[in-house]
ZABA-744453 format. One line per field, with one value per residue (C-alpha): x, y, z; residue number from 1. Coordinates in Angstrom, 3 decimals, always signed. Layout:
! residues N
xx	X,...
yy	Y,...
zz	Z,...
k	NUM,...
//
This chain:
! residues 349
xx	+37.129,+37.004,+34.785,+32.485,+32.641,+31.145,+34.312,+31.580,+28.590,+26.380,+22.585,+20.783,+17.199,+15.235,+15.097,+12.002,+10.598,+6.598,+5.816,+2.807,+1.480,+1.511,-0.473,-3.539,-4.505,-5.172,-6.646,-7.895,-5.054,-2.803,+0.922,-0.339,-2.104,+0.743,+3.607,+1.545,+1.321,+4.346,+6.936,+7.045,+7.227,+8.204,+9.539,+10.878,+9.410,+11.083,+10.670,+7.466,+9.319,+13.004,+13.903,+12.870,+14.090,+16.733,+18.321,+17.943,+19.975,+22.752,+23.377,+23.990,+25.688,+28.100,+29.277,+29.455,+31.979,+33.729,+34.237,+35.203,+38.043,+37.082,+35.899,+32.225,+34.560,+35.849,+32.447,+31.799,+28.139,+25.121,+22.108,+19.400,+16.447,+12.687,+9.871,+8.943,+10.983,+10.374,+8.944,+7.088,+9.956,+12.811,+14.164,+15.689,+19.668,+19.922,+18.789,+21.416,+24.223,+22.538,+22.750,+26.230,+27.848,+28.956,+30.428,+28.252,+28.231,+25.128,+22.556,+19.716,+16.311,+15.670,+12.056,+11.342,+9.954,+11.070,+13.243,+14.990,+18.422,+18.884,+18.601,+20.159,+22.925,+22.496,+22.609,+25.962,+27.551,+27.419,+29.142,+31.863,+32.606,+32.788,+35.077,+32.955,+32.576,+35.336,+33.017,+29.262,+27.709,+24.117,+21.725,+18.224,+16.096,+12.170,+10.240,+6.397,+5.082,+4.036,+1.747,-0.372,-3.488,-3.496,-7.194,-8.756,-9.559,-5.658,-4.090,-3.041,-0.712,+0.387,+1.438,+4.006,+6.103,+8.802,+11.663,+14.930,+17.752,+21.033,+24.088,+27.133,+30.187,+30.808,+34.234,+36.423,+38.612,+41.082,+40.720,+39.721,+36.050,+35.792,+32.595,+29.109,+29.200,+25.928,+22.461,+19.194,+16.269,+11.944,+8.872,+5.483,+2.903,+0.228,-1.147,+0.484,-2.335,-2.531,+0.265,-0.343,-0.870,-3.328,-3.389,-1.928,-0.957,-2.299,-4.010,-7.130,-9.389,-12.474,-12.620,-10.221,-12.651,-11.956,-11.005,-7.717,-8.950,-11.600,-9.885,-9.620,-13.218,-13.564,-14.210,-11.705,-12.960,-12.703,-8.908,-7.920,-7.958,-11.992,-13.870,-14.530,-10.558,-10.485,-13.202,-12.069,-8.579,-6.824,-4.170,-2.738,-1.041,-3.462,-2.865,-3.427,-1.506,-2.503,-1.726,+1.476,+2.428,+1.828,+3.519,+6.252,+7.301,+7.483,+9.648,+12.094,+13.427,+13.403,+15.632,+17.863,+18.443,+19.281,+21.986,+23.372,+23.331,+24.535,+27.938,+27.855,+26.771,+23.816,+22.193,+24.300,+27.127,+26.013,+27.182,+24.007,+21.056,+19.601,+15.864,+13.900,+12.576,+8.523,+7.216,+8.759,+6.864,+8.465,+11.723,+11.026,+9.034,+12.222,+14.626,+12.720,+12.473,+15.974,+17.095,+19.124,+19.937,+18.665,+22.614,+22.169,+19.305,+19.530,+16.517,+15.786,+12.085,+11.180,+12.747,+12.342,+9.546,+9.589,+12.002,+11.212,+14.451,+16.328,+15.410,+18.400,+21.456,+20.026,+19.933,+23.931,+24.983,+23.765,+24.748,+28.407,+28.816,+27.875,+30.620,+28.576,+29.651,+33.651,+36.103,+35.401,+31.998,+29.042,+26.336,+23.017,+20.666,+17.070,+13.705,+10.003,+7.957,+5.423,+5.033,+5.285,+9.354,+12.228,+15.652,+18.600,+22.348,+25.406,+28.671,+31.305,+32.217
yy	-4.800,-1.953,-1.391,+1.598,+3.656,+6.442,+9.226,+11.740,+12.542,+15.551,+16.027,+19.527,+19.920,+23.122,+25.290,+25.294,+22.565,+21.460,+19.338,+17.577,+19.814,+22.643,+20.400,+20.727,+23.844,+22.419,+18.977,+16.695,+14.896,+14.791,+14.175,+10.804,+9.609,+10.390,+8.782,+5.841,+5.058,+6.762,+7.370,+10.747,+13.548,+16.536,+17.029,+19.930,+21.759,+24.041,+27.405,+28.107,+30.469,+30.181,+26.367,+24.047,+20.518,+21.532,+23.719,+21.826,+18.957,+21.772,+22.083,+18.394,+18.071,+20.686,+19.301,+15.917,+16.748,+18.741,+15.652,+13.221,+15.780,+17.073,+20.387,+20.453,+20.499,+16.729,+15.580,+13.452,+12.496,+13.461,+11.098,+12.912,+10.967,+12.136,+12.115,+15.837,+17.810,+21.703,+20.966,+18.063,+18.620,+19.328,+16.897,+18.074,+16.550,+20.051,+21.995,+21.037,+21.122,+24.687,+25.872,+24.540,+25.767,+22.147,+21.843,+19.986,+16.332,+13.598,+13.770,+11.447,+11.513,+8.723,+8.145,+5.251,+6.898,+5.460,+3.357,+5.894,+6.623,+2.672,+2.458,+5.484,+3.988,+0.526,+2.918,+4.327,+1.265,-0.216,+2.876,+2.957,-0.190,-0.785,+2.540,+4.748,+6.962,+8.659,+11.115,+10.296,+12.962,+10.759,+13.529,+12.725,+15.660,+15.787,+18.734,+17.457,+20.053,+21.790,+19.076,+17.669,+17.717,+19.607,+18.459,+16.020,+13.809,+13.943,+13.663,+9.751,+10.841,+14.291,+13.952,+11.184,+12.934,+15.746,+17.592,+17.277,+16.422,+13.862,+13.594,+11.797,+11.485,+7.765,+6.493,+3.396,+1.762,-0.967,-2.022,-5.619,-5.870,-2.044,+0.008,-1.988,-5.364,-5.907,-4.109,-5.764,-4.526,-5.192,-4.074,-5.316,-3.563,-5.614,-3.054,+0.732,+2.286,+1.486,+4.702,+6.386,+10.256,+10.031,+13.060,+15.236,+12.373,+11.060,+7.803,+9.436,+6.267,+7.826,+10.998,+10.476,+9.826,+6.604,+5.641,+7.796,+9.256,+10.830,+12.835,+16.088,+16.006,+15.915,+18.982,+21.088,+20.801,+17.148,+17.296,+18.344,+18.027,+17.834,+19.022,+15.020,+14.305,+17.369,+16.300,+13.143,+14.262,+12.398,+15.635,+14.497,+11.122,+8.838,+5.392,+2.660,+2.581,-0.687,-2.771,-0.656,-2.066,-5.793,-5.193,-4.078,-5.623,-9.046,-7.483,-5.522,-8.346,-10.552,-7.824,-7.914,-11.279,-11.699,-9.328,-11.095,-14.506,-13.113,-12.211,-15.229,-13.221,-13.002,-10.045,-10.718,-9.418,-6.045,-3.386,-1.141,-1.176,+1.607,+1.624,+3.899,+5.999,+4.977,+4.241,+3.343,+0.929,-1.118,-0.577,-2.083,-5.034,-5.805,-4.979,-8.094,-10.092,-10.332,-10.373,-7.431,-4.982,-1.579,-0.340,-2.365,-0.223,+3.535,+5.769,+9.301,+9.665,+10.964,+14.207,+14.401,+12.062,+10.015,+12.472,+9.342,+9.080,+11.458,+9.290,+6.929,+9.015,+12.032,+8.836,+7.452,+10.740,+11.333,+7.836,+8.734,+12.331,+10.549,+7.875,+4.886,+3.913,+3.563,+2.039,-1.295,-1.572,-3.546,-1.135,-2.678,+0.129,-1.136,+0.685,+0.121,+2.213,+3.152,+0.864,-1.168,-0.861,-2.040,-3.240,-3.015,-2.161,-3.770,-2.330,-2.095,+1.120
zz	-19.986,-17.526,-14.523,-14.394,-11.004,-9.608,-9.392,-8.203,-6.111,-4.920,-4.237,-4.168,-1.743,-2.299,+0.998,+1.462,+4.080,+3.611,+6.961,+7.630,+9.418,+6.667,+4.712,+6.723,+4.912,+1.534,+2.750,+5.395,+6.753,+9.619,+10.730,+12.026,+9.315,+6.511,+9.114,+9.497,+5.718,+4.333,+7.295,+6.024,+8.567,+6.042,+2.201,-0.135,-2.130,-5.112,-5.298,-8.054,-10.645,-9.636,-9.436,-11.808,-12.291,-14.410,-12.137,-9.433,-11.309,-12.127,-8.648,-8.134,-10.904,-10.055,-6.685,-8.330,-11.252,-8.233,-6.506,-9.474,-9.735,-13.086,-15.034,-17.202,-20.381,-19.306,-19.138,-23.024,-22.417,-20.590,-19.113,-17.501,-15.736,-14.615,-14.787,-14.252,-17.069,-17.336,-21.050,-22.897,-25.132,-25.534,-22.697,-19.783,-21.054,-23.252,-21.111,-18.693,-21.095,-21.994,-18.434,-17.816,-21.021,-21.912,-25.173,-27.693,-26.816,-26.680,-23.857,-23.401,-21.260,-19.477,-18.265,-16.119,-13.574,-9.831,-11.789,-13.343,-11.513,-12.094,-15.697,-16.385,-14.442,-16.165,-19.825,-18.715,-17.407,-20.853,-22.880,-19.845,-20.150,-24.068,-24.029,-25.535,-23.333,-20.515,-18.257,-17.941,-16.225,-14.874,-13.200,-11.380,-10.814,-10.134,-9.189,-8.458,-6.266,-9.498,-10.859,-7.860,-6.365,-3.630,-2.116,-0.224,-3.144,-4.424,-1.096,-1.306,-3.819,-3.085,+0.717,-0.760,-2.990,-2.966,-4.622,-5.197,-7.387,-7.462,-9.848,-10.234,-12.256,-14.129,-14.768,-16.077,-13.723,-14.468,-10.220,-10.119,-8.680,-8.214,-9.514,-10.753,-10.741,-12.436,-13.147,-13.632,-15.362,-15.380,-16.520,-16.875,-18.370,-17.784,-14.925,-15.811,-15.265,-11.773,-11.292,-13.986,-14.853,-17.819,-18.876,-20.776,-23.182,-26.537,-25.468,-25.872,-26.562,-25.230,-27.225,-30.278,-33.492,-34.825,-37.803,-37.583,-40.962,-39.494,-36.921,-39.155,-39.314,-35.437,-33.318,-32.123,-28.499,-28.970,-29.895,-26.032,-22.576,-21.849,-18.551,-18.114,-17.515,-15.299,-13.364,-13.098,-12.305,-15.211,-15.458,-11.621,-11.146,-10.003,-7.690,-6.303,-3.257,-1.932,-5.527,-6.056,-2.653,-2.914,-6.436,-4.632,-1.727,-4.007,-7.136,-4.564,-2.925,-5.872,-8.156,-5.242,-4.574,-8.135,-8.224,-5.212,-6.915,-9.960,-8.006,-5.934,-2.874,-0.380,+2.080,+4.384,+2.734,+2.275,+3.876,+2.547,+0.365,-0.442,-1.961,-3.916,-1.248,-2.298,+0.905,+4.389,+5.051,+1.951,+2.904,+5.848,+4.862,+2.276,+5.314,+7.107,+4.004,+3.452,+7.418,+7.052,+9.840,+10.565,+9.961,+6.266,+4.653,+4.137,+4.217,+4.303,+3.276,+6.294,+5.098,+1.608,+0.629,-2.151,-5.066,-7.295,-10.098,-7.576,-5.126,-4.746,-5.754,-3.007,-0.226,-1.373,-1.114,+1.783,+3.277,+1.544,+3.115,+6.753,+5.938,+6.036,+2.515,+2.119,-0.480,-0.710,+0.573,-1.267,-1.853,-3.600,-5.313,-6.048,-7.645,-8.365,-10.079,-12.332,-15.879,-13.538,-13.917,-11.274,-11.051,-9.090,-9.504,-7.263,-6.713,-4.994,-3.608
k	1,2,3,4,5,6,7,8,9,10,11,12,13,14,15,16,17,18,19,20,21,22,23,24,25,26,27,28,29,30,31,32,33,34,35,36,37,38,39,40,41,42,43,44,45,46,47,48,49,50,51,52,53,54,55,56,57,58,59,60,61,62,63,64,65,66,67,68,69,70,71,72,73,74,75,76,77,78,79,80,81,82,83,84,85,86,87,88,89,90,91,92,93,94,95,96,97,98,99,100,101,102,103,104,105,106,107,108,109,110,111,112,113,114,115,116,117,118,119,120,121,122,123,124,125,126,127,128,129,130,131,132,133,134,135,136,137,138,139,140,141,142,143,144,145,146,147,148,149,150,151,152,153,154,155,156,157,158,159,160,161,162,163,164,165,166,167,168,169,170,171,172,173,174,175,176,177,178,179,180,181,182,183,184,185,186,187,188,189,190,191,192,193,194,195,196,197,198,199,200,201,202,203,204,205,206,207,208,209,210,211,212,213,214,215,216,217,218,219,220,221,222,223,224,225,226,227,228,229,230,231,232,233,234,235,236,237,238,239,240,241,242,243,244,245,246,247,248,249,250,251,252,253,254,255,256,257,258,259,260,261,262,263,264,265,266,267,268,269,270,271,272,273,274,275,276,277,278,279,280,281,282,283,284,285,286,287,288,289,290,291,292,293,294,295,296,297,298,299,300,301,302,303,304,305,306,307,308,309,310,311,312,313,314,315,316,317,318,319,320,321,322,323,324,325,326,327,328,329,330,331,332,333,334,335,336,337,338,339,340,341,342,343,344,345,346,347,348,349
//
């Protein structure tokens, strides 16, 4: 049975560069006070009109099916992941393939969130290797600047996140222990609404008539978004932070630790893990956890903030372009998120 390997990588940032400091004009923060709990010193932020998370994801995906050495008409399937898509539906997949004038194969959304990029990956690692498929084309893309809450009260959330896309190009190879070695997959539901965006959505429990059979005979105000969910900021992600946290620095490790023993391996063999960019502070407390080195663990979220799906596929091609991961290398990928999702992928470069 073949491996699956990535042939082809490229990220996309939007231009424009939202600091800290720029952030003092919409709420009551500081530089110090976002480094302290993020590590975040600056992100990106998408133009309003002109880049949208499609577009965004066309640009990476370009510069990845460059680099895999192929054309858009090689590619035979599409997997697009986030959690920000320019419409409720259609998913983002089509509008890709739209944009890129790919001839008419399958594309599928993918939204887990932070976890995305992984089990998108995890998705296309099983059609690689049971030969269905030749050229995967896996994209990441998030633009959230459009959707927070740009105040005091929504500022725990909003100072964390950012913009940004990744791509890259998935291929069989017949190379003995080349490409993924395994992927491992969570969730837990038992807390989702801890990170959770409420609204819009159809859960509704608080203003949907019940029995179901009376809902024609409900009010039309009734039927939507009402000034209480406003008020209470239901239509902005809402968190947490402190219970996503001790959620997380347990469930990182263990995902990655099992991917090691899976392989008959341990930390010490890798030459780089690189994390979901959520939160420094979590890389760091896994870094510790598992005695790895500073050289071990990539992060970039002091640029970009946390890009959520996008997250890990902008940070390995970044680590990639600066040479720090080479042929041969073991390179661990590992997510948490909202659900509560995670899971890691290993592979060797």
């Amino acid at each position: 049975m073949p491996q699956t390997r990535i042939a082809g990588i490229g990220y996309y940032v939007p231009s424009n560069v939202v600091t800290n400091n720029d952030l003092l004009k919409y709420m009551d923060t500081s530089d110090e006070w976002i480094q302290e709990r993020t590590g975040i010193k600056e992100r990106r932020y998408a133009h309003r009109t002109d880049e949208t998370t499609t577009t965004m994801g066309v640009e990476a995906a370009k510069i990845a099916i460059e680099r895999a050495g192929i054309t858009k008409d090689d590619v035979d399937f599409i997997i697009f992941a986030t959690i920000s898509p320019d419409y409720y539906f259609p998913g983002c997949g089509v509008l890709l393939q739209r944009a890129m004038k790919i001839k008419e194969i399958g594309a599928l959304d993918v939204r887990n969130q932070c976890s995305g990029f992984v089990y998108a990956l995890s998705i296309a690692d099983q059609f690689i290797k049971t030969g269905m498929y030749k050229n995967i084309l896996l994209v990441a893309s998030e633009k959230h600047s459009f959707g927070l809450d740009f105040s005091t009260r929504g500022r725990n959330v909003s100072v964390i996140f950012g913009d940004g896309a990744g791509a890259v190009v998935l291929q069989p190879t017949e190379k003995e222990n080349q490409g993924i070695l395994s992927t491992h997959l969570h969730s837990d539901g038992e807390s989702a609404e801890i990170l959770a965006m409420f609204n819009p959505g159809t859960h509704g429990n608080h203003w949907v008539p019940e029995p179901v059979a009376d809902f024609a005979d409900a009010p039309i105000g009734e039927m939507f978004m009402s000034h209480e969910m406003i008020d209470k900021a239901q239509n902005f992600p809402n968190m947490d932070g402190p219970a996503v946290f001790k959620k997380a620095i347990v469930k990182f490790p263990e995902v990655i630790v099992e991917a090691l023993e899976k392989n008959n391996l341990k930390a010490s063999d890798l030459h780089l893990l690189i994390p979901h960019q959520a939160n420094l502070r979590i890389a760091q407390y896994v870094q510790q956890k598992l005695q790895l080195t500073d050289s071990q663990v990539y992060n970039n979220i002091e640029r970009y903030g946390n890009t959520t799906a996008a997250s890990i596929p902008i940070a390995l091609c970044e680590a990639w372009e600066q040479g720090k991961v080479k042929e041969g290398d073991l390179v661990c990928l590992a997510a948490f998120g909202s659900g509560f999702t995670w899971g890691s992928a290993l592979l060797r470069w």
